[in-house]
Backbone atoms as SQL, in Angstrom:
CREATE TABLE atoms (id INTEGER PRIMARY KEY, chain TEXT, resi INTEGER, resn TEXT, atom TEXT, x REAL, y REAL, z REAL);
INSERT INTO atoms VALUES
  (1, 'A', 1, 'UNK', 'N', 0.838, -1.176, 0.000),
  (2, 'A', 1, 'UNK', 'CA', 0.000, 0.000, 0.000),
  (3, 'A', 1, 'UNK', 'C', 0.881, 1.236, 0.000),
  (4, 'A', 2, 'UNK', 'N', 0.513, 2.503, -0.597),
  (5, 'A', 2, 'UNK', 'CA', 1.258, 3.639, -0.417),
  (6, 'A', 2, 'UNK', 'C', 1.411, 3.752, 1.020),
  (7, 'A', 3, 'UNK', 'N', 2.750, 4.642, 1.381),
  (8, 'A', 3, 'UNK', 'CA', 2.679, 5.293, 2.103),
  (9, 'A', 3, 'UNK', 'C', 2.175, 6.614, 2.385),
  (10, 'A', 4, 'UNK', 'N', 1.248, 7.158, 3.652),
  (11, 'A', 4, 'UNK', 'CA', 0.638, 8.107, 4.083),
  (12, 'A', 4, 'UNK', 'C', 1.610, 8.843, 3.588),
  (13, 'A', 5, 'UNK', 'N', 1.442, 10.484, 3.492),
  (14, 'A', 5, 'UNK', 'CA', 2.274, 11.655, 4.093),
  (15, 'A', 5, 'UNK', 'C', 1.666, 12.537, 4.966),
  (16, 'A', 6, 'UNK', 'N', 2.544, 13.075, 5.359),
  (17, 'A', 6, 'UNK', 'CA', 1.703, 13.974, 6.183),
  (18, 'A', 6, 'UNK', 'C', 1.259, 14.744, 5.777),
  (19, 'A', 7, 'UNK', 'N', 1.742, 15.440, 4.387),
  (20, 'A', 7, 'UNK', 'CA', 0.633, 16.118, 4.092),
  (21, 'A', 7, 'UNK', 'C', -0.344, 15.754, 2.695),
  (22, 'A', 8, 'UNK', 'N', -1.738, 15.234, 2.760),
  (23, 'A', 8, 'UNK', 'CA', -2.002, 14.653, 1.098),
  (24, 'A', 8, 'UNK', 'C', -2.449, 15.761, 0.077),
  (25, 'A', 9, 'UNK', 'N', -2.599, 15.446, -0.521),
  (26, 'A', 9, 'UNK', 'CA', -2.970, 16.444, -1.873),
  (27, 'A', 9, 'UNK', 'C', -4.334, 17.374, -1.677),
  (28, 'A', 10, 'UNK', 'N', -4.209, 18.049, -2.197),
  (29, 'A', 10, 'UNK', 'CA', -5.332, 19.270, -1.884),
  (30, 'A', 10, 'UNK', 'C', -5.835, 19.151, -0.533),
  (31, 'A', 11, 'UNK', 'N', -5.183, 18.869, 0.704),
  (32, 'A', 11, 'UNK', 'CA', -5.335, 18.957, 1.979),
  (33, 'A', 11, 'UNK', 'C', -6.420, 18.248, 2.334),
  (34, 'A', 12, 'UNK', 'N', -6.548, 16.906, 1.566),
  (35, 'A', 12, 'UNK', 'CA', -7.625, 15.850, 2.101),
  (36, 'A', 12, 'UNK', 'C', -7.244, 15.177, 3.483),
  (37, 'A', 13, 'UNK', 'N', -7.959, 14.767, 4.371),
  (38, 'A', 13, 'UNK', 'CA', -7.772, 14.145, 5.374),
  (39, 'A', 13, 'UNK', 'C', -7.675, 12.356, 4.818),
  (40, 'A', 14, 'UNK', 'N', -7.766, 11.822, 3.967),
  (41, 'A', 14, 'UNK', 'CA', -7.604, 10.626, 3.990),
  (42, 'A', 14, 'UNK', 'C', -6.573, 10.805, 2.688),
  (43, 'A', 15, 'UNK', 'N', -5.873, 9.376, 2.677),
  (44, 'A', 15, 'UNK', 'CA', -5.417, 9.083, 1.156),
  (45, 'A', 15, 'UNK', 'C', -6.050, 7.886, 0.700),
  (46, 'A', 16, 'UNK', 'N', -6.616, 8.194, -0.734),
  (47, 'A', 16, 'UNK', 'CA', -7.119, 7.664, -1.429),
  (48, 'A', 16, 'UNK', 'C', -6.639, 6.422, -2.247),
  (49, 'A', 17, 'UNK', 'N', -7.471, 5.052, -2.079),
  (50, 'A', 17, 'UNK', 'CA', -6.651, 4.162, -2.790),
  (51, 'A', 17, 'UNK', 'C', -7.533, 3.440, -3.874),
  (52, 'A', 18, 'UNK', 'N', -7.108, 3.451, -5.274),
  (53, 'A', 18, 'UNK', 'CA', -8.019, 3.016, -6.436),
  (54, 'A', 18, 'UNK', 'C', -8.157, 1.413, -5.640),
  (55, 'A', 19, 'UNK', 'N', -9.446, 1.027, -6.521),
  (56, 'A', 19, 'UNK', 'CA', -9.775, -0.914, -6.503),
  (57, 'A', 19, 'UNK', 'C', -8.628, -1.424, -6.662),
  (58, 'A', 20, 'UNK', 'N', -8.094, -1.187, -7.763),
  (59, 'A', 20, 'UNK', 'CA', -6.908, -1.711, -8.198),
  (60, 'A', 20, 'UNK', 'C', -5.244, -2.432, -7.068),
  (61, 'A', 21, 'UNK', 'N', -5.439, -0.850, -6.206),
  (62, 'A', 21, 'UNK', 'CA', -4.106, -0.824, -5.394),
  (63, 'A', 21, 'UNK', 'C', -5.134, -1.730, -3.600),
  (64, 'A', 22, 'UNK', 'N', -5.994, -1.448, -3.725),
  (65, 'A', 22, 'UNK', 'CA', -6.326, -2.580, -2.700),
  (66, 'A', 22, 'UNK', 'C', -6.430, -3.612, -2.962),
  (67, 'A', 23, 'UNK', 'N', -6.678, -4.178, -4.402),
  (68, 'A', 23, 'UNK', 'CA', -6.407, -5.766, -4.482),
  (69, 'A', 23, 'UNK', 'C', -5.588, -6.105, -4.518),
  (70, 'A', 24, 'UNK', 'N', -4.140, -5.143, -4.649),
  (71, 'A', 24, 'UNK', 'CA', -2.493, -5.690, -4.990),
  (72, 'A', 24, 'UNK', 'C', -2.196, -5.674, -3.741),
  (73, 'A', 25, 'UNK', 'N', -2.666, -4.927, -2.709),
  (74, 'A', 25, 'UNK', 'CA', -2.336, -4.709, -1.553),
  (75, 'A', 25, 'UNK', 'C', -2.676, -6.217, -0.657),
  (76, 'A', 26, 'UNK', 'N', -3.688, -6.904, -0.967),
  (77, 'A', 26, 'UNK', 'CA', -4.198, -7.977, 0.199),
  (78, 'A', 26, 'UNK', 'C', -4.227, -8.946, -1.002),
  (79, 'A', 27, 'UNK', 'N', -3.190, -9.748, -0.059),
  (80, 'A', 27, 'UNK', 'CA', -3.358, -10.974, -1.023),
  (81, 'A', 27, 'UNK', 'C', -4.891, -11.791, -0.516),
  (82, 'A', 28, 'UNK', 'N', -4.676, -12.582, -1.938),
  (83, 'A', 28, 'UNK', 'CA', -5.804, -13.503, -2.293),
  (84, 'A', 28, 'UNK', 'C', -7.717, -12.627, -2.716),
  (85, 'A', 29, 'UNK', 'N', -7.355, -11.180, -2.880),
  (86, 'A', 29, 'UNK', 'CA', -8.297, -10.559, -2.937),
  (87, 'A', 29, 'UNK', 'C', -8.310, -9.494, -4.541),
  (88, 'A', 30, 'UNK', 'N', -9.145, -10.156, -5.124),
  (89, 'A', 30, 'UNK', 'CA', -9.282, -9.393, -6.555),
  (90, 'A', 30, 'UNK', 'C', -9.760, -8.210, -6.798),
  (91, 'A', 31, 'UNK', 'N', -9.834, -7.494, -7.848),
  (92, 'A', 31, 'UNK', 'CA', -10.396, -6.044, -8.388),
  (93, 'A', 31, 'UNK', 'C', -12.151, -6.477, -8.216),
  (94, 'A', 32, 'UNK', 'N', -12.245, -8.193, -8.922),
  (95, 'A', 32, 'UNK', 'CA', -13.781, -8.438, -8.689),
  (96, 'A', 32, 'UNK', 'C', -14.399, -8.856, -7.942),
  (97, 'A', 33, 'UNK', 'N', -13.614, -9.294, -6.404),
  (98, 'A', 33, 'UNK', 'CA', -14.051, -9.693, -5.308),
  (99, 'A', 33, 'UNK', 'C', -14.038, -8.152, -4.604),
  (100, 'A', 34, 'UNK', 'N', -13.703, -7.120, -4.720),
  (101, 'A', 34, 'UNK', 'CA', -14.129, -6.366, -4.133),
  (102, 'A', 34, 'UNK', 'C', -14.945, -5.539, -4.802),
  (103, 'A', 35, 'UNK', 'N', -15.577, -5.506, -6.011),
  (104, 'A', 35, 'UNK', 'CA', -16.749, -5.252, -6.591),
  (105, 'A', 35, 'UNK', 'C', -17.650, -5.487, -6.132),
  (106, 'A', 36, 'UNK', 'N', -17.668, -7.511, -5.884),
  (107, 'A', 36, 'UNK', 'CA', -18.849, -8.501, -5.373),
  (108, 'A', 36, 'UNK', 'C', -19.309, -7.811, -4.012),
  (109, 'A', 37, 'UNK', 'N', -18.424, -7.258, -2.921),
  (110, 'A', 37, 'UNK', 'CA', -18.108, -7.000, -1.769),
  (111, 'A', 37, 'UNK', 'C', -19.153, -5.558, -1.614),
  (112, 'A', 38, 'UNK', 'N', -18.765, -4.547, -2.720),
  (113, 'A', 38, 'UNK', 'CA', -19.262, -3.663, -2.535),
  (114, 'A', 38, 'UNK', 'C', -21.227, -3.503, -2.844),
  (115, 'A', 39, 'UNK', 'N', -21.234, -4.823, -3.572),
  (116, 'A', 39, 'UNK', 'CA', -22.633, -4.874, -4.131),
  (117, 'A', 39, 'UNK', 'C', -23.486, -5.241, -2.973),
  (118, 'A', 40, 'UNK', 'N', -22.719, -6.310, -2.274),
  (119, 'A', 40, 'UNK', 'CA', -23.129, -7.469, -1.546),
  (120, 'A', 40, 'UNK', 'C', -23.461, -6.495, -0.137),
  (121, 'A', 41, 'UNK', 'N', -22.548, -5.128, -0.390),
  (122, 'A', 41, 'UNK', 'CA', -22.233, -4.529, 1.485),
  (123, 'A', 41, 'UNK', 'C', -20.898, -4.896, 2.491),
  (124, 'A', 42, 'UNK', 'N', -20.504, -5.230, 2.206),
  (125, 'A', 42, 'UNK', 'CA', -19.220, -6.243, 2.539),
  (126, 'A', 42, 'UNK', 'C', -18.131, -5.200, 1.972),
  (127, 'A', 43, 'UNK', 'N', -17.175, -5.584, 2.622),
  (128, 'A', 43, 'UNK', 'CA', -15.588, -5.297, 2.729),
  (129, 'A', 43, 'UNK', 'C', -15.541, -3.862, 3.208),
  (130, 'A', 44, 'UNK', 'N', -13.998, -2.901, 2.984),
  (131, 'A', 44, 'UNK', 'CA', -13.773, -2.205, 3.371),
  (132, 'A', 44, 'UNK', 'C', -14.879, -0.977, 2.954),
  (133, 'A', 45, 'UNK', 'N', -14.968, 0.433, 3.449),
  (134, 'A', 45, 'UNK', 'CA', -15.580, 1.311, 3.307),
  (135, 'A', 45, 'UNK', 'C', -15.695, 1.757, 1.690),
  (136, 'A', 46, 'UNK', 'N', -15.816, 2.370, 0.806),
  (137, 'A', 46, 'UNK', 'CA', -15.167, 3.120, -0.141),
  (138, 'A', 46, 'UNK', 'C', -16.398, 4.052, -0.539),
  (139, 'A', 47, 'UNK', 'N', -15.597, 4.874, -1.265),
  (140, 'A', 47, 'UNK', 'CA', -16.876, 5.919, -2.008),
  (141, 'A', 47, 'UNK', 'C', -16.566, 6.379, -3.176),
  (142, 'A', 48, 'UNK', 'N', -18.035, 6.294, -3.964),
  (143, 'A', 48, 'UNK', 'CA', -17.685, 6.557, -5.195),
  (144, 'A', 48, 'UNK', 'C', -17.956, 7.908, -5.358),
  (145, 'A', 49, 'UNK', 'N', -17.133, 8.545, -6.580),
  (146, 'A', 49, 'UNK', 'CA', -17.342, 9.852, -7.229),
  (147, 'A', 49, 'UNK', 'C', -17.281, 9.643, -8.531),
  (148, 'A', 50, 'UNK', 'N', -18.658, 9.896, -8.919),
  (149, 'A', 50, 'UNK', 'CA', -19.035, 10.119, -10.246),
  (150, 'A', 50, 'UNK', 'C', -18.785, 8.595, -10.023),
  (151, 'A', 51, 'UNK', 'N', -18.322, 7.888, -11.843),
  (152, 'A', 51, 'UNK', 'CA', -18.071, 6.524, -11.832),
  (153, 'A', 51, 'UNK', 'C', -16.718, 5.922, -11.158),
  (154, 'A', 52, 'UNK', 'N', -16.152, 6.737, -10.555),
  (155, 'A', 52, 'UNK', 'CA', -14.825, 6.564, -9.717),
  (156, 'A', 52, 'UNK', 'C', -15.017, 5.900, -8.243),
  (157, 'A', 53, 'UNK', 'N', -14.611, 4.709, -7.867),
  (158, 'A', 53, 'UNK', 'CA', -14.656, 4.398, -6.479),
  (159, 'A', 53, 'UNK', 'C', -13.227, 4.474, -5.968),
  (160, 'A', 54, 'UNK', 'N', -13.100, 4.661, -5.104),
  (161, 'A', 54, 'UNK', 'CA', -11.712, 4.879, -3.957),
  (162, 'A', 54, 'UNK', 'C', -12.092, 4.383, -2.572),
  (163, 'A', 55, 'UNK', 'N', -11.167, 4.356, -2.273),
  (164, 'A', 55, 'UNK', 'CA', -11.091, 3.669, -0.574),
  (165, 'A', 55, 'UNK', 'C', -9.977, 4.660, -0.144),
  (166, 'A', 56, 'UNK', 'N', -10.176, 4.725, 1.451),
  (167, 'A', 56, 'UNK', 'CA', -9.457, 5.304, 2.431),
  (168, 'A', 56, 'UNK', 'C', -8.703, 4.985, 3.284),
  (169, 'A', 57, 'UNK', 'N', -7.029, 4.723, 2.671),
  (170, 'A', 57, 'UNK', 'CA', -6.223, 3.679, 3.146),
  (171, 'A', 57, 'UNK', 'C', -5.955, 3.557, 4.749),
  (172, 'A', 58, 'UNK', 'N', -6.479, 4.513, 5.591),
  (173, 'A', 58, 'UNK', 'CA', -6.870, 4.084, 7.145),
  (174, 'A', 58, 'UNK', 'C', -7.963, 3.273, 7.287),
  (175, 'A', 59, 'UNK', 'N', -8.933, 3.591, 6.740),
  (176, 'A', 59, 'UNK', 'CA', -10.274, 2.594, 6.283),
  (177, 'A', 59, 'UNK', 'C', -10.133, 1.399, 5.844),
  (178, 'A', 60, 'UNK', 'N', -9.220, 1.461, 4.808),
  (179, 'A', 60, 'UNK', 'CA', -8.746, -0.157, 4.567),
  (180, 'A', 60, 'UNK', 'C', -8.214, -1.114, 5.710),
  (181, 'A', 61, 'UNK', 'N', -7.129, -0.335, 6.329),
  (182, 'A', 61, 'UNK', 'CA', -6.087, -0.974, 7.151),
  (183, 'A', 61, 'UNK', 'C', -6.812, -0.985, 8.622),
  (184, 'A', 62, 'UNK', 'N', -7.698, -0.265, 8.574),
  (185, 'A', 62, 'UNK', 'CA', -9.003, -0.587, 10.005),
  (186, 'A', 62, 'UNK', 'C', -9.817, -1.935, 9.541),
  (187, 'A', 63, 'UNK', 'N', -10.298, -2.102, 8.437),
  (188, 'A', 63, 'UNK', 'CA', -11.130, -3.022, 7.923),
  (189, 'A', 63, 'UNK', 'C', -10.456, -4.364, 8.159),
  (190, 'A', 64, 'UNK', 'N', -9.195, -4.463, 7.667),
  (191, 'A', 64, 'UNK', 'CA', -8.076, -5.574, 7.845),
  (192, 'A', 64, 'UNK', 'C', -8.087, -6.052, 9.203),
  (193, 'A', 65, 'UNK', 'N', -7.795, -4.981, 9.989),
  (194, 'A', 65, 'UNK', 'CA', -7.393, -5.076, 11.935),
  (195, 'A', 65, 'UNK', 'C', -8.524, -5.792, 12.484),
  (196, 'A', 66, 'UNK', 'N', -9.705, -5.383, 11.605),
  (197, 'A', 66, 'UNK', 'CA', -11.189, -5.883, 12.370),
  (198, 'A', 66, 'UNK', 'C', -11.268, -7.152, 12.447),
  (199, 'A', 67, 'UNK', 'N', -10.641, -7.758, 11.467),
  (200, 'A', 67, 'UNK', 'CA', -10.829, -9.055, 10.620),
  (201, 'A', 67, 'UNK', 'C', -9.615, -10.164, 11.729),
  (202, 'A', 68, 'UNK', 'N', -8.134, -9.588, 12.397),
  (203, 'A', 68, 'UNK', 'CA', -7.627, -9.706, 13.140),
  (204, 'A', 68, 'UNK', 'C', -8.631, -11.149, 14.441),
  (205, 'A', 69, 'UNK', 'N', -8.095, -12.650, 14.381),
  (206, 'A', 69, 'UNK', 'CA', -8.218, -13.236, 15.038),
  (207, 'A', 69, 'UNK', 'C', -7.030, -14.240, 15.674),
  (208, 'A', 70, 'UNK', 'N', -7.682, -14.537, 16.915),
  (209, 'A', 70, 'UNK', 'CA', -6.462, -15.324, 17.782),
  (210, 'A', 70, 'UNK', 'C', -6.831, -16.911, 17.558),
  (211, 'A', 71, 'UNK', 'N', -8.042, -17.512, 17.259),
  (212, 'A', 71, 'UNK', 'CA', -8.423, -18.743, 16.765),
  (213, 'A', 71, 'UNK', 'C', -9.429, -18.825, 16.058),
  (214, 'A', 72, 'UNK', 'N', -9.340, -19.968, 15.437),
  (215, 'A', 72, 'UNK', 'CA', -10.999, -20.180, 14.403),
  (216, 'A', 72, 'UNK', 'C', -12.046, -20.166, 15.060);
């Protein structure tokens, strides 16, 4: 995943991550499993603009932590 900076572009509070860079980011997870995800309600947060969806790479990496278990 990118790294944050401290400061992002046009002084957004999140940084923005295409479908693309969250499926390269988590393995075993596709561009179309997180399509399915978004239809279904499921997976990380994201929002679309216009036909553009993005995710919010604290949002992502919260979504991940949630998922965080000590046994089956």
């Amino acid at each position: 995943m990118p790294t944050p900076t401290e400061a992002s572009p046009a002084g957004l509070s999140h940084v923005f991550l295409s479908p693309d860079e969250v499926a390269a980011a988590i393995p075993g997870v596709t561009k179309n499993t997180l399509a399915m995800w978004r239809y279904e309600g499921k997976g990380p947060r994201y929002r679309k603009l216009g036909r553009v969806v993005v995710y919010a790479l604290d949002e992502v990496e919260a979504w991940i932590e949630d998922r965080a278990r000590d046994r089956t």
